[in-house]
Biopython code that builds the backbone (N, CA, C, O; Angstrom):
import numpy as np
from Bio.PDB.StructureBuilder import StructureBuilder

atoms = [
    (1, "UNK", "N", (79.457, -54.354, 5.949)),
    (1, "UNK", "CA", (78.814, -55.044, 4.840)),
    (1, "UNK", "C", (78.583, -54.099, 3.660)),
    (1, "UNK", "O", (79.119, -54.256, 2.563)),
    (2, "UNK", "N", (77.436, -52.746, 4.081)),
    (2, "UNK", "CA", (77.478, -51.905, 2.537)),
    (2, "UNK", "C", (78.778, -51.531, 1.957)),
    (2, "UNK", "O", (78.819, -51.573, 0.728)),
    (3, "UNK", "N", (79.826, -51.182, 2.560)),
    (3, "UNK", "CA", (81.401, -50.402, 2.196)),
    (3, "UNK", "C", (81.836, -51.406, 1.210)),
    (3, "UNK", "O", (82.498, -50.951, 0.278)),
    (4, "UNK", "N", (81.546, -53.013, 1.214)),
    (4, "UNK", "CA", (82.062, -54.077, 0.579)),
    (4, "UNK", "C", (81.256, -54.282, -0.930)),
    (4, "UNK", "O", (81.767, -54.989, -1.799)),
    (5, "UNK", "N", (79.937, -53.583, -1.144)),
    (5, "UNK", "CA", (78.872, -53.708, -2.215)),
    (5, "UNK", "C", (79.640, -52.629, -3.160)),
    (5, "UNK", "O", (80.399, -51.769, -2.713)),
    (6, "UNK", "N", (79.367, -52.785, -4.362)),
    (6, "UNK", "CA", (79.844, -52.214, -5.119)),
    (6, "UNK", "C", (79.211, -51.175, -5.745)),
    (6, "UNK", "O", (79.647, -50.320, -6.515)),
    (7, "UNK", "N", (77.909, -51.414, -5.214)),
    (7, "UNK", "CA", (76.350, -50.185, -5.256)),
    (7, "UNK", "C", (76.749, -49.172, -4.620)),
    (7, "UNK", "O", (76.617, -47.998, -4.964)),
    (8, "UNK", "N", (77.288, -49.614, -3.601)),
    (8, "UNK", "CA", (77.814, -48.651, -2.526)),
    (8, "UNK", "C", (78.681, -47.543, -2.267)),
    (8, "UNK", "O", (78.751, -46.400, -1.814)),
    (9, "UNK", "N", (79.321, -48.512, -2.811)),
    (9, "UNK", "CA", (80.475, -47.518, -3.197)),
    (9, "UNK", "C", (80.787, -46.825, -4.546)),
    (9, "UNK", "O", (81.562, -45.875, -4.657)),
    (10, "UNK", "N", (79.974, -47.509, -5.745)),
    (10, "UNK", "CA", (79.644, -46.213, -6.736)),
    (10, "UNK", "C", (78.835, -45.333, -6.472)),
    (10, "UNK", "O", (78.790, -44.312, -7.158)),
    (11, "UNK", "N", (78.091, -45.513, -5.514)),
    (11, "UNK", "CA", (77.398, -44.180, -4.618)),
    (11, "UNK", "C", (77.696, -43.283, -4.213)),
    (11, "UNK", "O", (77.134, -42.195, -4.335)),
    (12, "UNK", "N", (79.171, -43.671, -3.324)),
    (12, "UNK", "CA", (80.080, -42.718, -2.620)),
    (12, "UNK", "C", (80.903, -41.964, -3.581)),
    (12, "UNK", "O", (81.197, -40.772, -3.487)),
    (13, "UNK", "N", (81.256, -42.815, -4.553)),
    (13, "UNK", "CA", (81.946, -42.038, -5.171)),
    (13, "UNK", "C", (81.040, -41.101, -6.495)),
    (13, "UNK", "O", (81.635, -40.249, -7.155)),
    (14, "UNK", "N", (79.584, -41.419, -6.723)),
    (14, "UNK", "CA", (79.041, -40.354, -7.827)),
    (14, "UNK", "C", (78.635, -39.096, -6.558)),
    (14, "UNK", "O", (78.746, -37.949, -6.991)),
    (15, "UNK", "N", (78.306, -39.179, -5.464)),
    (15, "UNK", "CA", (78.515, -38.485, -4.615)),
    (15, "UNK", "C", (79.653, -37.071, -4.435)),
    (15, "UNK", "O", (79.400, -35.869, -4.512)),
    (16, "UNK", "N", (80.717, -37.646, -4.221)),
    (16, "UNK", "CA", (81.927, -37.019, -4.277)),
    (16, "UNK", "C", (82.473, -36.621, -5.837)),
    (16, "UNK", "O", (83.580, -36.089, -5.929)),
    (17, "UNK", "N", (81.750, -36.864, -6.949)),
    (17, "UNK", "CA", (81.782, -36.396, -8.131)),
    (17, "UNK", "C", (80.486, -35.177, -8.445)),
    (17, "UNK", "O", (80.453, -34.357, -9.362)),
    (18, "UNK", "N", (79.564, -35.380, -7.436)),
    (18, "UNK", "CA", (78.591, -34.253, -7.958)),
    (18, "UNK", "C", (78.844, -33.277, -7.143)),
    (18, "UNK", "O", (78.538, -32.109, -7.384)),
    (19, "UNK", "N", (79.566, -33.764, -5.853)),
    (19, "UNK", "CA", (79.570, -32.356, -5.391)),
    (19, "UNK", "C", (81.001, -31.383, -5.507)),
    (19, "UNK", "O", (81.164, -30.325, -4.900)),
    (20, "UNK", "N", (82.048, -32.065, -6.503)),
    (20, "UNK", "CA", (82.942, -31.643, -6.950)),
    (20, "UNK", "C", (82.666, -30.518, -8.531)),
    (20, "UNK", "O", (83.298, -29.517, -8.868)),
    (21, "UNK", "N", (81.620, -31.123, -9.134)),
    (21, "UNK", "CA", (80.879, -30.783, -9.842)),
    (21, "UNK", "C", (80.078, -29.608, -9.430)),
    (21, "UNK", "O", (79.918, -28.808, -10.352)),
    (22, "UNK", "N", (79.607, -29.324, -8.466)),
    (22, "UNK", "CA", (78.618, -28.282, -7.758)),
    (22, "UNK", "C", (79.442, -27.361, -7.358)),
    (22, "UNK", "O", (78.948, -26.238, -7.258)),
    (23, "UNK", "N", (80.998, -27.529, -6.990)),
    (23, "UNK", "CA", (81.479, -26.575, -6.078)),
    (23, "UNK", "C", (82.094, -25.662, -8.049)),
    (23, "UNK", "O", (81.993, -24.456, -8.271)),
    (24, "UNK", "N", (82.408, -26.253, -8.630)),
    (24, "UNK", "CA", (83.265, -26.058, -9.769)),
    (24, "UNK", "C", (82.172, -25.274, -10.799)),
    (24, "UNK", "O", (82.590, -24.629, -11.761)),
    (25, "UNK", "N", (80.697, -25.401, -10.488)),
    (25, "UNK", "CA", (79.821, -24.508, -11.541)),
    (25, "UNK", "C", (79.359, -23.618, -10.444)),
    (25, "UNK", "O", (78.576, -22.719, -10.753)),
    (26, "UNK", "N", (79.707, -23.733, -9.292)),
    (26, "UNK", "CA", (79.177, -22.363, -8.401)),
    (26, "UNK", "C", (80.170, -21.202, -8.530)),
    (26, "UNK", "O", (79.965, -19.990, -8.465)),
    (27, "UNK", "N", (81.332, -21.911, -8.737)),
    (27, "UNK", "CA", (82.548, -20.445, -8.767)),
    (27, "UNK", "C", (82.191, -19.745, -10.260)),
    (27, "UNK", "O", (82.578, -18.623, -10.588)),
    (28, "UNK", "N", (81.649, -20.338, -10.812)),
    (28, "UNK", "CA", (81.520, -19.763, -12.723)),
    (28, "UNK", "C", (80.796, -18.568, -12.393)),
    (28, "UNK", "O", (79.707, -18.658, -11.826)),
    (29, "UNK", "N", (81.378, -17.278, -12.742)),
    (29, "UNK", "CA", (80.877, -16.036, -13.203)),
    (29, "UNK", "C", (80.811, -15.436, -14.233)),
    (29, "UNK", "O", (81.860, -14.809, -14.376)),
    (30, "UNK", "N", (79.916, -15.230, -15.316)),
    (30, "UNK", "CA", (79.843, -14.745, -16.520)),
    (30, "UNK", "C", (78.350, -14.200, -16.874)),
    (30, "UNK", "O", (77.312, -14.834, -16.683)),
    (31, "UNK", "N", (78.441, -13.066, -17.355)),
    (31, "UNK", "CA", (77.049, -12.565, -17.436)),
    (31, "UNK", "C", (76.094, -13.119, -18.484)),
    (31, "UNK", "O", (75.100, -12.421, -18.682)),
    (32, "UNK", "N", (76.183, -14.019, -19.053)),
    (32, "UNK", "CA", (75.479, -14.854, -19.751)),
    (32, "UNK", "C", (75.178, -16.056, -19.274)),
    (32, "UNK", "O", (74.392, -16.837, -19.810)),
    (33, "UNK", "N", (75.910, -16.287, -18.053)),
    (33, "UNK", "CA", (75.227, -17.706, -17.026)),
    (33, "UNK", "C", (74.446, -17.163, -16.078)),
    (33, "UNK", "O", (74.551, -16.039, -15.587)),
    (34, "UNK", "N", (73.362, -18.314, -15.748)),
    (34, "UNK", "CA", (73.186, -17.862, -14.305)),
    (34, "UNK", "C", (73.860, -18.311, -13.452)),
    (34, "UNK", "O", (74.890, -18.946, -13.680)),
    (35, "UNK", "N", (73.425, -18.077, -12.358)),
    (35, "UNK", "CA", (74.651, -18.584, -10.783)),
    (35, "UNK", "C", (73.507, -19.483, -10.640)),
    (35, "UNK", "O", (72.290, -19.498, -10.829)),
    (36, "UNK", "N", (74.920, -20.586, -10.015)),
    (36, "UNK", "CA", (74.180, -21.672, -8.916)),
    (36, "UNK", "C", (74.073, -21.026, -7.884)),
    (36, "UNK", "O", (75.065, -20.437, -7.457)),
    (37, "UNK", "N", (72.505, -20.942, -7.017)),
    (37, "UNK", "CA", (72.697, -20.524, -5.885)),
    (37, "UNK", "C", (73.104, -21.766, -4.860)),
    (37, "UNK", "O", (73.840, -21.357, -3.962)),
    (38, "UNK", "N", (72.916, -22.652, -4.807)),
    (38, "UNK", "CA", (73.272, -23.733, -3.891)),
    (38, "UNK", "C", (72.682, -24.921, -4.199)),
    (38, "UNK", "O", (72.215, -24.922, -5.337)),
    (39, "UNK", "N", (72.525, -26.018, -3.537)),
    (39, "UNK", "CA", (72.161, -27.550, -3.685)),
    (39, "UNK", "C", (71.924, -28.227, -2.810)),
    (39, "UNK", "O", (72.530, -28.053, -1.752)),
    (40, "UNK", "N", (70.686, -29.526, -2.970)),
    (40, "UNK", "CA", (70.717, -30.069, -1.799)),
    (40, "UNK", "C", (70.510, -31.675, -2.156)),
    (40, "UNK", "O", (69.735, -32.087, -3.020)),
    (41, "UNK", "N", (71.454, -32.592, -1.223)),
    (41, "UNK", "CA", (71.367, -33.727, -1.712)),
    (41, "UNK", "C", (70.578, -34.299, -0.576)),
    (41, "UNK", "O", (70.876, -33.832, 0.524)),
    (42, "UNK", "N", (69.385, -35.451, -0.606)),
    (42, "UNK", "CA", (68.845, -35.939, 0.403)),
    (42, "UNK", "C", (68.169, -37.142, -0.316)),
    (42, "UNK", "O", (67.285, -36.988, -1.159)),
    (43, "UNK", "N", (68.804, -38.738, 0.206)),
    (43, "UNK", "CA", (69.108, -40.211, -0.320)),
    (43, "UNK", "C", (68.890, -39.647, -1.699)),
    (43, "UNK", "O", (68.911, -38.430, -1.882)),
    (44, "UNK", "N", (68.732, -40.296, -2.432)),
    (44, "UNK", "CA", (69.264, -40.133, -3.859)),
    (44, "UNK", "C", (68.952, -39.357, -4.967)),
    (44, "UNK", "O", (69.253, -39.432, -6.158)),
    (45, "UNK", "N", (67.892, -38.154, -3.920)),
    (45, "UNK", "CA", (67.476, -36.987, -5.247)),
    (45, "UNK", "C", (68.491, -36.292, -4.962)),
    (45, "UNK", "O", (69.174, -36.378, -3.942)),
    (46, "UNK", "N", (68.694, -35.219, -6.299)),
    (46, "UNK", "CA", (69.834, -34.488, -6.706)),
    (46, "UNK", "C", (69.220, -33.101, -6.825)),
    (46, "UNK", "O", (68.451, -33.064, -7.786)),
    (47, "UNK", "N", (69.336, -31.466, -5.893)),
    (47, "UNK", "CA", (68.763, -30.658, -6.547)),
    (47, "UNK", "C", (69.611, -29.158, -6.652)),
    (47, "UNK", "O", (70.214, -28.639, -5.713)),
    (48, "UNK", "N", (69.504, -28.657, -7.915)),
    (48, "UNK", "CA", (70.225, -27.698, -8.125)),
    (48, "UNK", "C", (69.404, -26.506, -8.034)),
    (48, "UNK", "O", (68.353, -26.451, -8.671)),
    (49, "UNK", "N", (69.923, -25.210, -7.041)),
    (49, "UNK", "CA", (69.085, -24.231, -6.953)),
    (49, "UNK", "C", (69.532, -22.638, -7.999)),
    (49, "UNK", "O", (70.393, -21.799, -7.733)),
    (50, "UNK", "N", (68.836, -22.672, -8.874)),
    (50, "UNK", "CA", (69.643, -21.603, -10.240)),
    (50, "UNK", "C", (68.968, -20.316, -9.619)),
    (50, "UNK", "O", (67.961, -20.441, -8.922)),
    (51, "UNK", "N", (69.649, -18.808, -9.930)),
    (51, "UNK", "CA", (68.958, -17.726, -9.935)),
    (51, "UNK", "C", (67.745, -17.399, -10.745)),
    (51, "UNK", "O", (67.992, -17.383, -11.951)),
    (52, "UNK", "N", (67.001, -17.240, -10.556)),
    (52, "UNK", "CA", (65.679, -16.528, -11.528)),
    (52, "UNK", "C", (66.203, -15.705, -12.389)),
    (52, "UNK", "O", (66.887, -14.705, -12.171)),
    (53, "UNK", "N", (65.684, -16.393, -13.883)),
    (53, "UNK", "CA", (66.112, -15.330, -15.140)),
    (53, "UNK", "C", (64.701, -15.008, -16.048)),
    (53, "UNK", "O", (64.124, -15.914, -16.650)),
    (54, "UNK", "N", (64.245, -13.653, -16.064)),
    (54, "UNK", "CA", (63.376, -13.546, -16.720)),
    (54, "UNK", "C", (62.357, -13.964, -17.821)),
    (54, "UNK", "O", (61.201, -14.361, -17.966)),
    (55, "UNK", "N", (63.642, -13.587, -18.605)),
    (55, "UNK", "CA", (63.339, -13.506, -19.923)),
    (55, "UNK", "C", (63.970, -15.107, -20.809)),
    (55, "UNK", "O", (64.566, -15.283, -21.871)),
    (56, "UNK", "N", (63.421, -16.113, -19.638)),
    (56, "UNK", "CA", (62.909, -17.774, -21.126)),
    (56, "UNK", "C", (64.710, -17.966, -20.279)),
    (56, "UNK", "O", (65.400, -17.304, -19.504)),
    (57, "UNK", "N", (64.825, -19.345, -21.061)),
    (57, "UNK", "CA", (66.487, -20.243, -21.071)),
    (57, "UNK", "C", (66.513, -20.405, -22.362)),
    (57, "UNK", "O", (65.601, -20.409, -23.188)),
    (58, "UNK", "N", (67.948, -20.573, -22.493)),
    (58, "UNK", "CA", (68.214, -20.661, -23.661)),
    (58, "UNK", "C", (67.970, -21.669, -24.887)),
    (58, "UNK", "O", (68.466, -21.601, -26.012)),
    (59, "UNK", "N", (66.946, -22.760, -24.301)),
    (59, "UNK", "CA", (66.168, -23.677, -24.854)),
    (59, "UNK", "C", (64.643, -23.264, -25.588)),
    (59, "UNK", "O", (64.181, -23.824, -26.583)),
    (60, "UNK", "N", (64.035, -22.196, -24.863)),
    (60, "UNK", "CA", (63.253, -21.695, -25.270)),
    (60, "UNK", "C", (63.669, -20.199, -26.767)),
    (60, "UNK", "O", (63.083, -19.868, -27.797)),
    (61, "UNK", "N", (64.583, -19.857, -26.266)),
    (61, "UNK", "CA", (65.164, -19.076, -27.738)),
    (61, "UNK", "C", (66.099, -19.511, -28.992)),
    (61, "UNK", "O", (66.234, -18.952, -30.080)),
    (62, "UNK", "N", (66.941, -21.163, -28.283)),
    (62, "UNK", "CA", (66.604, -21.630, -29.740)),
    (62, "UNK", "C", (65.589, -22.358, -29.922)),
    (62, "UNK", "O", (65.699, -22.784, -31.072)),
    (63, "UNK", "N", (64.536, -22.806, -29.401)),
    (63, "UNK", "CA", (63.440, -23.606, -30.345)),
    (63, "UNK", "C", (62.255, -23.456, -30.490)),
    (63, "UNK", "O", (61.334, -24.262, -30.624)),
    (64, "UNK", "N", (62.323, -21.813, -30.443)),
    (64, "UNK", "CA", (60.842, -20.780, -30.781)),
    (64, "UNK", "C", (60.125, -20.677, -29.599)),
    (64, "UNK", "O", (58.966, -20.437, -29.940)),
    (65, "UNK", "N", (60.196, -20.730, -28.399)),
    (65, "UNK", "CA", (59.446, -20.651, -27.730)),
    (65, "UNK", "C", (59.413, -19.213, -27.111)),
    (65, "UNK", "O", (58.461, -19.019, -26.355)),
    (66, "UNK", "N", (59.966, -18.549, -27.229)),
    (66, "UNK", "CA", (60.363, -17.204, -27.251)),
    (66, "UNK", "C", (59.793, -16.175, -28.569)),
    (66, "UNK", "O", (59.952, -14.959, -28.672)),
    (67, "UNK", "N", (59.097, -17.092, -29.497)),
    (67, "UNK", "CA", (58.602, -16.035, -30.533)),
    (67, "UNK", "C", (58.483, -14.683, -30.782)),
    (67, "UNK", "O", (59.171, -14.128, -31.639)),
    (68, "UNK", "N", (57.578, -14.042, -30.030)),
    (68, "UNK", "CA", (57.086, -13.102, -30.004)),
    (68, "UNK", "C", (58.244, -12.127, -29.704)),
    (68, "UNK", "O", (58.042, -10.995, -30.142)),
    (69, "UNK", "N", (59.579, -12.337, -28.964)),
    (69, "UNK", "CA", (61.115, -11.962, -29.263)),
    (69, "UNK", "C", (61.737, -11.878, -30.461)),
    (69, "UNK", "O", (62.587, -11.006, -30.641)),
    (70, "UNK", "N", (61.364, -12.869, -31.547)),
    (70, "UNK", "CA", (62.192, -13.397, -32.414)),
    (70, "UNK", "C", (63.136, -14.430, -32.052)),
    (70, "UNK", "O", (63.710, -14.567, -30.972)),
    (71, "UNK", "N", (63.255, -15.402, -33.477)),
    (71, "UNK", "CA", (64.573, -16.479, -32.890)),
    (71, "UNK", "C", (65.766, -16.080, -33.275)),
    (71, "UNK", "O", (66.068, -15.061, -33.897)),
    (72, "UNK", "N", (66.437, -16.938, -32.873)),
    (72, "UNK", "CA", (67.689, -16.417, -32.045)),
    (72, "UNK", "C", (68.313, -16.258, -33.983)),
    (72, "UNK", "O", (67.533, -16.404, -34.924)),
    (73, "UNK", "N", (69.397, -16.033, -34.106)),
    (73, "UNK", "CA", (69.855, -15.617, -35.496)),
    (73, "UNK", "C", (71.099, -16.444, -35.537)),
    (73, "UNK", "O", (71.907, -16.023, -34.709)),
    (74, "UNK", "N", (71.611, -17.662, -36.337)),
    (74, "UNK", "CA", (72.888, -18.022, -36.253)),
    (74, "UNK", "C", (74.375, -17.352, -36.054)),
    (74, "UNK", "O", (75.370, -18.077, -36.070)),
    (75, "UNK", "N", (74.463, -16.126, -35.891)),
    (75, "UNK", "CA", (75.471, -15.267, -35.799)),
    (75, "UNK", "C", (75.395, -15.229, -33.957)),
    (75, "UNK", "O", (76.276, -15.478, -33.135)),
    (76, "UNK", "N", (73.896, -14.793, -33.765)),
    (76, "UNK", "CA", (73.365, -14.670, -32.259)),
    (76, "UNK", "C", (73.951, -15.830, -31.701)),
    (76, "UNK", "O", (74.809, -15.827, -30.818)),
    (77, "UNK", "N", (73.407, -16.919, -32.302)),
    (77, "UNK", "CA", (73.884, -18.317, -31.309)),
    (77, "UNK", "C", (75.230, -18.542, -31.478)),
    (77, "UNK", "O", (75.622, -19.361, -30.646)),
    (78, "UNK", "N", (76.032, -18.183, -32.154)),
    (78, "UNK", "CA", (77.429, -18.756, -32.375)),
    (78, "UNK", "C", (78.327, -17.896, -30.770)),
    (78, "UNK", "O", (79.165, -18.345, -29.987)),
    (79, "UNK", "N", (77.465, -16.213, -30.878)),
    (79, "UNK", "CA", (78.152, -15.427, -29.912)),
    (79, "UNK", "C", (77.972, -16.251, -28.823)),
    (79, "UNK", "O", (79.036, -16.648, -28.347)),
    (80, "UNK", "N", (76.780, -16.711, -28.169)),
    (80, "UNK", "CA", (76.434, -17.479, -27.390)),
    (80, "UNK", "C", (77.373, -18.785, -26.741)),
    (80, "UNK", "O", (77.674, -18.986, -25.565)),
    (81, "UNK", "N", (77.713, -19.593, -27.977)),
    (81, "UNK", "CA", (78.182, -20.565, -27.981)),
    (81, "UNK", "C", (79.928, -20.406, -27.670)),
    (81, "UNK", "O", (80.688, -21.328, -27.373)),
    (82, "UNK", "N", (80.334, -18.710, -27.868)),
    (82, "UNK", "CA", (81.734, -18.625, -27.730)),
    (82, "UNK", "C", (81.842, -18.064, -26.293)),
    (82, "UNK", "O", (82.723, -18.350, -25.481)),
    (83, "UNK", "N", (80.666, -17.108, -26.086)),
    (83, "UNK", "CA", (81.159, -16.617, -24.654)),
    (83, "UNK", "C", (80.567, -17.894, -23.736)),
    (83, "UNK", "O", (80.756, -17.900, -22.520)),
    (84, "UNK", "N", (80.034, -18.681, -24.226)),
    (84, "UNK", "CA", (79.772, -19.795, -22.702)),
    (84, "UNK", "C", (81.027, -20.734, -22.862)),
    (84, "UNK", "O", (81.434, -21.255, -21.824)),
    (85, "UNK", "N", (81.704, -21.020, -24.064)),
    (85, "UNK", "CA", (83.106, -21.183, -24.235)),
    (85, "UNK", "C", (84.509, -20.407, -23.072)),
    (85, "UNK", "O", (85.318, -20.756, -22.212)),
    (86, "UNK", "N", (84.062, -19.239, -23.779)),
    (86, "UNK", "CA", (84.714, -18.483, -22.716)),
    (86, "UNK", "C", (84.855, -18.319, -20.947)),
    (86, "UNK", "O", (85.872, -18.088, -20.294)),
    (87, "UNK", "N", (83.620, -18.503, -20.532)),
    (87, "UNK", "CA", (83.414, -18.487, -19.104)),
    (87, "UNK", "C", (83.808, -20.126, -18.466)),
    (87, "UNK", "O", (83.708, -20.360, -17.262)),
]
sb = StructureBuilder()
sb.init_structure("model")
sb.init_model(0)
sb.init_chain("A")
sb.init_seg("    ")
for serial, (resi, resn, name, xyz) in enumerate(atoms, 1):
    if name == "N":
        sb.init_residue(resn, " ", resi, " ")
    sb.init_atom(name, np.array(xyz, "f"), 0.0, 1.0, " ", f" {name:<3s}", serial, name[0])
structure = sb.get_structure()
């Protein structure tokens, strides 16, 4: 009966898309990412386990929350924006 629902089976298949997704940002190495350390799926929460990074995400240095650093400098963010390009 569920295999025939169509709930169901867009289930199975966002399933088999996140964890195609998980295996494909765990191989990413670049010293401006962090690593996925691993993941755990259990009924329909989704959780991603990242390495500990000190110093703020990169949400907090562009939108001041990082002040007392300084913000980020448009030259800064462009480098940003090419090496996460890059990786």
């Amino acid at each position: 009966f569920f295999e025939q629902c169509p709930l169901f089976v867009y289930r199975g298949q966002a399933e088999k898309e996140f964890r195609v997704e998980v295996d494909a940002i765990g191989h990413v190495r670049h010293k401006h990412l962090v690593r996925l350390l691993g993941f755990c799926i259990e009924g329909v929460h989704r959780l991603l386990v990242y390495e500990y990074v000190n110093n703020g995400n990169l949400e907090q240095w562009l939108h001041g929350a990082m002040r007392q650093h300084g913000v980020l400098t448009w030259e800064a963010r462009m480098k940003v924006i090419l090496g996460t390009a890059k990786a």
